[in-house]
C-alpha positions as CSV (number, residue, x, y, z in Angstrom):
1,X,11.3,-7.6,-16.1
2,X,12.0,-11.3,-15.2
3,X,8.8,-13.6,-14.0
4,X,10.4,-13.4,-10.0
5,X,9.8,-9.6,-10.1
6,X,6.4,-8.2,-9.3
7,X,4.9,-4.4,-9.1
8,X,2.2,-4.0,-6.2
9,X,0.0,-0.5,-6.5
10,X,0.4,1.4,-3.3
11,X,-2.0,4.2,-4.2
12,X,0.1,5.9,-7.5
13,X,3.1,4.7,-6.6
14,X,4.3,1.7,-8.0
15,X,7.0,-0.1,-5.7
16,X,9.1,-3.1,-7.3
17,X,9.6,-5.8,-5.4
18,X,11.6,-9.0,-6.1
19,X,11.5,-12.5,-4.7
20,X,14.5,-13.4,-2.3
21,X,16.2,-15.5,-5.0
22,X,16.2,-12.7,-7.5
23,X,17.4,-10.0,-5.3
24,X,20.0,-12.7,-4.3
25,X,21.1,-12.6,-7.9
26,X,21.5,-9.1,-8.4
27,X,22.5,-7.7,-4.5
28,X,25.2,-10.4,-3.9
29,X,23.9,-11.3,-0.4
30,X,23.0,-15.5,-0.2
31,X,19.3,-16.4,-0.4
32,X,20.1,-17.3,3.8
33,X,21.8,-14.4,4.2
34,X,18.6,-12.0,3.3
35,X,16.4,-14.2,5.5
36,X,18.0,-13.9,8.4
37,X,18.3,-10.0,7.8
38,X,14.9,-10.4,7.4
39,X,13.9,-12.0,10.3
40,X,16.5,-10.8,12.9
41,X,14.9,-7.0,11.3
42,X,17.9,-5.7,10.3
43,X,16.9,-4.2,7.4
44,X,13.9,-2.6,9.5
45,X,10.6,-1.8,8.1
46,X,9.2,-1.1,4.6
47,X,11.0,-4.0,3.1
48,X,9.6,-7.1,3.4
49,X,6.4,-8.1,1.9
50,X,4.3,-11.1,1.5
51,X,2.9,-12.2,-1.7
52,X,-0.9,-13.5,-1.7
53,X,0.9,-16.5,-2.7
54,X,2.8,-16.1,0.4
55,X,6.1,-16.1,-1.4
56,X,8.4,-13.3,0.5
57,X,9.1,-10.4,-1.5
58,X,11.6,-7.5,-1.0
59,X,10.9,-3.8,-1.8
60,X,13.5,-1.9,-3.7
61,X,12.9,1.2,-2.9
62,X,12.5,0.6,0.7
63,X,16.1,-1.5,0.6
64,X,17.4,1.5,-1.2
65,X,15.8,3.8,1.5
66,X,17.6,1.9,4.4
67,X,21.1,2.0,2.4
């Protein structure tokens, strides 16, 4: 697991989320690319998170679940 990956416990599921730059790395999409997917809401719900931080994060599983 790289340091820009985090796990957040939802009850006993685990779901993986990923900073924008990492998921950047590994989807293919540009780092402005997934923002403004983000914020126009074209990926829907379930997928973007906010870190305490308040670094955006990405869910995996919920970008799987809308592919």
């Amino acid at each position: 697991m790289s340091y820009e990956c985090f796990a957040l416990e939802n009850g006993n599921k685990m779901l993986q989320l990923k900073t924008v730059k990492q998921f950047s790395k590994e989807s293919g999409y540009s780092e402005k690319a997934i923002r403004i997917k983000l914020d126009k809401g074209v990926w829907g719900t379930g997928i973007k998170f906010k870190a305490p931080d308040g670094r955006v994060l990405i869910s995996m599983e919920g970008f799987e679940r809308w592919v």
